[in-house]
N, C-alpha and C positions, 0 to 999 in steps of 0.2 A: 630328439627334443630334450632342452634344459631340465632336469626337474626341479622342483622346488626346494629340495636342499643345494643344489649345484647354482640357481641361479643366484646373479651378483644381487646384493643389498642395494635400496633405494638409496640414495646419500642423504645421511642423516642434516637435520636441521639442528645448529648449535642452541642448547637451551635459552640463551638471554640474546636471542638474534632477533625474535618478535621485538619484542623490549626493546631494542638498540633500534630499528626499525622504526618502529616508532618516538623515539625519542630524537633521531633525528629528522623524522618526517616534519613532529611538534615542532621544531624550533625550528628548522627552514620554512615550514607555512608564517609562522608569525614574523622573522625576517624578512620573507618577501612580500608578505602584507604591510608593513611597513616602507619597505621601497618604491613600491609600486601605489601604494596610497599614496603617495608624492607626486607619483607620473601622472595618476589621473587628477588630483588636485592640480596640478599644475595646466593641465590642459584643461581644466573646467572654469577657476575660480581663482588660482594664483596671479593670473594677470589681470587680473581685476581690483586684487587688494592690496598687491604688493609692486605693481609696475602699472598705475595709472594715468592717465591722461596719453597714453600711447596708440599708435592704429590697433585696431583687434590683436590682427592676425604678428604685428612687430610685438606688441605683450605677450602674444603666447613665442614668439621666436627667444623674449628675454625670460619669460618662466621656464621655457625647456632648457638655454643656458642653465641656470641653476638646477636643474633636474639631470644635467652632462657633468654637471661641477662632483656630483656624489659619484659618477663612475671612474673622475678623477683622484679620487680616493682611494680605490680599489686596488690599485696595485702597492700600493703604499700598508696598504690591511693585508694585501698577500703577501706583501716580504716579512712584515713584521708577527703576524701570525703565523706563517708558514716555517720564520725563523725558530720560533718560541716549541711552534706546536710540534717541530722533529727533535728537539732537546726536551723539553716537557710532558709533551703528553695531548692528546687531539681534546679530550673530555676539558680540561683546564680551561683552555684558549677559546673554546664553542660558547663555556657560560658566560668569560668576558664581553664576547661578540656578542649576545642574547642580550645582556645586560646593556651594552652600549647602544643598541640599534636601536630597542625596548624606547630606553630615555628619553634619546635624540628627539624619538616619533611625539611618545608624550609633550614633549616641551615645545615643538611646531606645536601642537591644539591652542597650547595657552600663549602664543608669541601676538605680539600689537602687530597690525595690520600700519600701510603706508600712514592714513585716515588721522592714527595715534600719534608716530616715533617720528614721521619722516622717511628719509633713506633710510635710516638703521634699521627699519623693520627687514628688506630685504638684504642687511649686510646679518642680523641674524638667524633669516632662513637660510643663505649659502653656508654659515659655520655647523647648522645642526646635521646639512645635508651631507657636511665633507664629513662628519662622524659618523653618519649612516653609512658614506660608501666606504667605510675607513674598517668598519664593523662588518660590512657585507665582503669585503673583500678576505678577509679570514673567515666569514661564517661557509662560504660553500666546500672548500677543499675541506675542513674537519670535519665535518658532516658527509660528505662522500665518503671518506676516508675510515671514518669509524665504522660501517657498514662494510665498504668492502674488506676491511682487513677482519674483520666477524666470519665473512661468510667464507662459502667453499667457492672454487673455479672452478664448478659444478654450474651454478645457477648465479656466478657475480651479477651478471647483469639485472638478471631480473632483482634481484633484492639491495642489489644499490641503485636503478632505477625510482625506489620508492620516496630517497631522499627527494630526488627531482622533482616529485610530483610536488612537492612542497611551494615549486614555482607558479604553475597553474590553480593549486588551492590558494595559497596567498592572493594571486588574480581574482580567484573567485569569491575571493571572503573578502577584499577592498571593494572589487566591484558590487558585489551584494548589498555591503553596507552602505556603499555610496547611490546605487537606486536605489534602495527602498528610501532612505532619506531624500532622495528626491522627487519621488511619487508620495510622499507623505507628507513635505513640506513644501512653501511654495519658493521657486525660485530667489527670491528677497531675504525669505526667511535660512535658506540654504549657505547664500552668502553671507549674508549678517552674521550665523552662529552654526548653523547648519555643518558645515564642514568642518568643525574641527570637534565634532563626536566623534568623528572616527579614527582622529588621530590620540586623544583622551582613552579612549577602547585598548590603543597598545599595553597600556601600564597592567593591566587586568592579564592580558594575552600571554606578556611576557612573566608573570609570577605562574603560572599555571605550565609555560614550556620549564624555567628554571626550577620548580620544584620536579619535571620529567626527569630532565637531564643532569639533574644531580643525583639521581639513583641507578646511571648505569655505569659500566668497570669499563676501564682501558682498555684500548686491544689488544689480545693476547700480540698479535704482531709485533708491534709497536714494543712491549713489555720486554718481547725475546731480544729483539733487536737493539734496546734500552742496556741488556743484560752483558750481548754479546761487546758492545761499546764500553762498557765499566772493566768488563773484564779484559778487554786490552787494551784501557789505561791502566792495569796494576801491572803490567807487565814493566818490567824493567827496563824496559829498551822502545817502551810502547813511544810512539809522538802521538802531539796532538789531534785531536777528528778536526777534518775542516769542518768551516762552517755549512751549514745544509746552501746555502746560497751559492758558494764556490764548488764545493760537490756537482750541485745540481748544473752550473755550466761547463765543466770539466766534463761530468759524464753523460749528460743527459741534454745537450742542447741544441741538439736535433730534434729531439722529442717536443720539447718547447715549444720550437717552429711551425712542429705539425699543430699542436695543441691548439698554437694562435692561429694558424690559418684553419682548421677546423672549426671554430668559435665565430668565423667572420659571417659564415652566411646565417647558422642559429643564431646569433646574437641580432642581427640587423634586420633580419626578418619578424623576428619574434617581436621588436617594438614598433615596427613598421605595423605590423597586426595588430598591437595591443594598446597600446598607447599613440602613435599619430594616429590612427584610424579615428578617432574621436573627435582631433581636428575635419580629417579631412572629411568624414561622413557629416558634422555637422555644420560646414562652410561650402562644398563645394558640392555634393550630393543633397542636400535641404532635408537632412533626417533629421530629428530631435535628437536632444543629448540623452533624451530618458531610452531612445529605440537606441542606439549605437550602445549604452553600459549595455541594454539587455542580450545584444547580439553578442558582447564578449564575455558575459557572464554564461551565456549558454555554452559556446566554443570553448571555454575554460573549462567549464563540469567535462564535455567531452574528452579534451587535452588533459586530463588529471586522468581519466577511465584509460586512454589510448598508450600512456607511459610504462607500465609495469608491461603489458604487450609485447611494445617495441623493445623493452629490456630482454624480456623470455627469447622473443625470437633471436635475439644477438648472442643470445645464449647456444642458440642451436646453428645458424647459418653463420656467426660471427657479427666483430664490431664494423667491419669496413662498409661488409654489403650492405647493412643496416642504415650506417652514416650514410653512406653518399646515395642511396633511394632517397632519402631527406632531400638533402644537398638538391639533389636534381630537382624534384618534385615542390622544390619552394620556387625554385628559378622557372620552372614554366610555369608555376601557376601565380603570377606575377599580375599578367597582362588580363586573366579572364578574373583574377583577385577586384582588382580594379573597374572592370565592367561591371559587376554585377552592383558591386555597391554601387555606383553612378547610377542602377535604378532607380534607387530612394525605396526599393522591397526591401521590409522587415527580414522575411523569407531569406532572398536573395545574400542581404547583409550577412545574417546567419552563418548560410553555406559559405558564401567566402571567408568568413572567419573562422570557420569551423575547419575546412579542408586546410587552411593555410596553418592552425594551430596542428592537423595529425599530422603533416608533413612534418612539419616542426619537431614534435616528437620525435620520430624517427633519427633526427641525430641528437636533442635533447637526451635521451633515453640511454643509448649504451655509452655517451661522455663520462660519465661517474664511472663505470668500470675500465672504458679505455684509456682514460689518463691514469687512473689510480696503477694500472696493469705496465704501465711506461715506466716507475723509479720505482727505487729502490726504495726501503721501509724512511731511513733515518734522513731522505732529504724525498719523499712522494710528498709532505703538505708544502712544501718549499716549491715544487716543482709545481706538480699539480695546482696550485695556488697560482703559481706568477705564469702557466699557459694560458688558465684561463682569465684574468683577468688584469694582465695586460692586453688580449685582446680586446675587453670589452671597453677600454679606453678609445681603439681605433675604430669599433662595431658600434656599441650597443649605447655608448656616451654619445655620438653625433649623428645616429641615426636619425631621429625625430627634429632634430634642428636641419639635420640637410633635408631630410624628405618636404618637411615646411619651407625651407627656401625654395626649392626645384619647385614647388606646388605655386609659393608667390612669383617667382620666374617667369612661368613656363604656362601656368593657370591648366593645367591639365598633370597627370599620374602618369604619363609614357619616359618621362626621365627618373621617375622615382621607380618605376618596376625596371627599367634597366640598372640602377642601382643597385637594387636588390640582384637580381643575373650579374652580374658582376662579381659581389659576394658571394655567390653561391659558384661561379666558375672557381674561385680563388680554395673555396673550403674542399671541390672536387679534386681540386690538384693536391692539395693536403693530402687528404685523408687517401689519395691513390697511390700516394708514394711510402707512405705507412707501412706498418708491419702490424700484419696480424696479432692480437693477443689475448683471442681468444683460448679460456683453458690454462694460463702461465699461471704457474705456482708463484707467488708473491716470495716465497722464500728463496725461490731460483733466483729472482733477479738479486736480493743481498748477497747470496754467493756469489753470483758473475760480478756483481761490484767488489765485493771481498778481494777476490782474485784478482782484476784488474787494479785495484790499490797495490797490492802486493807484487805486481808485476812494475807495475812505476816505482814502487820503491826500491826494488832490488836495480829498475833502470839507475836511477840515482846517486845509491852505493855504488856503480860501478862508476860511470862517469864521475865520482869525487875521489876513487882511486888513483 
């Protein structure tokens, strides 16, 4: 038996790792309360004030368009943040994003309805929307990012999982604000003025994340690897660092590929659940729109508790098993997803949203450590940034307009849960072709890229001999 002087030490927790934690928790909750306050306004109220005189259900087809326009943004926020934030600094780039998403949100509360401007009212929700998704598209890879490169390859998952949870509390605190205001207001009074309290609320939100996130330090990673790049530009003989964008296809784009097919079935599923469910429970199941926020506001509290979990265990079992349990577990649960809400049970609604959100998790949860665990320090926000969220151009942007099509089509869910199965075969193949990377020392992968630079260089010099 070990004894107690022989046995190995717990691994310690870096002192400003709570802090950093939290700091990027704060500002991804109020990001995604902001975005997702979009999804559900738009499926509640946006076609009504700002594409009027159209059928119901073709006004919500043309408020989800503009609610698809912000995830076409996204990649465009990930090259350009992703660029900035592997030359600069992740801390820098996080407050811009905070700050712009912030704004955006504010300025949707106060924007003239059709009613006022005309068209222009809806040409300027699409421009606020493509700054939200321009903002969000840099806000999640920095924020994953400064976490994991804080912590140890001990327990990454579970404490870069916590940024994620940012996704389900943002749910929960749009959803929140948007029932109670509408169990407190009537209908009339909702639309008239109702709904843009809670786009007004952001500017409040975001002074209380910006003053978080301006009291914590760079990552040491990030700083070393800042260090080691200065010092072989003073070299005499040094050439220029590519740019993290060239870098990141040169070495890493493969990884990419997995990243985007990874993202296919979490992404499409998660708005299939979160945001059309709203359509489809209140058109085609006869639930109120006050019973369907309540059934996501519940599955979100659960989906915020069930994330740190699903990180811990990918800690201990790895990221693959982790992922693809998701993976599977959204694609069957597809078709009895579907049944249950077609009760029109409270109850029923619940559970299907509630099991459909813990799957969910499951590869929500160890994404922040498996992508961050893929590149190397001086192009991971470049990488990390443009896997996920040029996926969510092809995912998470057209999910809620196709599922609403197939639904006007078809007047029934069996071509929208094969949808989903689809996506979810697609992210199985991904993530089964993967390499584990559970446990990779972050500073291994800059050396394997050191080395591999160094080896093409010296290919180079020879071939110009």
């Amino acid at each position: 038996m070990a004894s107690a002087a022989t046995a190995p030490p717990p691994p310690s927790i870096p002192r400003n790792l709570k802090r950093i934690v939290a700091a990027s928790l704060i500002g991804t909750t109020i990001e995604w309360y902001d975005f997702f306050l979009y999804g559900s306004a738009a499926a509640l109220v946006f076609n009504k004030l700002f594409f009027p005189g159209s059928d119901p259900l073709v006004g919500t087809l043309l408020s989800f368009l503009t609610y698809a326009v912000g995830f076409a943004a996204r990649p465009l926020g990930a090259l350009v943040f992703g660029h900035y934030g592997d030359r600069l600094g992740r801390k820098k780039l996080l407050v811009i994003s905070l700050l712009m998403m912030g704004g955006a949100t504010f300025a949707i509360g106060l924007l003239p309805t059709h009613a006022t401007v005309g068209s222009a009212a809806p040409v300027l929700l699409t421009a606020l929307r493509l700054v939200q998704g321009f903002a969000l598209g840099g806000e999640w890879g920095g924020a994953v990012l400064l976490v994991s490169e804080h912590g140890d390859a001990e327990r990454r998952g579970f404490w870069a999982s916590w940024p994620q949870t940012g996704a389900p509390a943002g749910q929960l605190l749009a959803t929140g604000v948007l029932s109670a205001l509408t169990a407190l207001i009537s209908d009339a009074q909702f639309t008239s003025w109702g709904w843009r309290i809670p786009f007004l609320l952001s500017g409040v939100l975001v002074l209380v994340g910006l003053w978080i996130r301006l009291s914590v330090d760079e990552s040491p990673v990030f700083k070393e690897a800042l260090a080691r790049a200065e010092a072989r530009k003073a070299e005499a003989n040094a050439t220029v660092e590519k740019m993290p964008l060239v870098a990141v296809l040169r070495h890493h784009w493969r990884d990419v590929l997995v990243a985007i097919g990874a993202r296919m079935a979490e992404n499409i599923s998660y708005y299939v659940i979160t945001a059309f469910i709203l359509v489809y429970a209140t058109t085609s199941a006869g639930v109120s729109k006050q019973t369907a926020l309540n059934a996501v506001l519940v599955a979100s509290a659960v989906h915020f508790a069930v994330i740190p979990a699903w990180g811990a265990l990918s800690d201990r079992v790895g990221r693959r098993p982790v992922y693809l349990l998701g993976a599977a577990g959204v694609g069957l649960w597809m078709f009895p997803f579907f049944s249950l809400v077609d009760t029109g049970s409270f109850g029923s609604l619940i559970l299907a949203v509630t099991v459909g959100l813990v799957l969910h998790g499951a590869m929500y949860a160890p994404q922040a450590a498996f992508f961050s665990e893929m590149f190397a320090t001086r192009m991971r926000y470049s990488g990390a940034s443009i896997g996920a969220q040029f996926a969510s151009v092809a995912a998470g942007a057209p999910a809620p307009l196709i599922a609403t099509a197939l639904l006007e089509n078809t007047g029934d869910s069996t071509m929208i849960s094969l949808y989903v199965i689809a996506a979810a075969l697609l992210t199985l193949l991904a993530v089964g072709v993967a390499k584990e990377t559970r446990h990779r020392d972050l500073a291994d992968i800059d050396q394997e890229d050191a080395v591999d630079e160094a080896a093409a260089g010296r290919r180079a010099d020879a071939h110009s001999v």
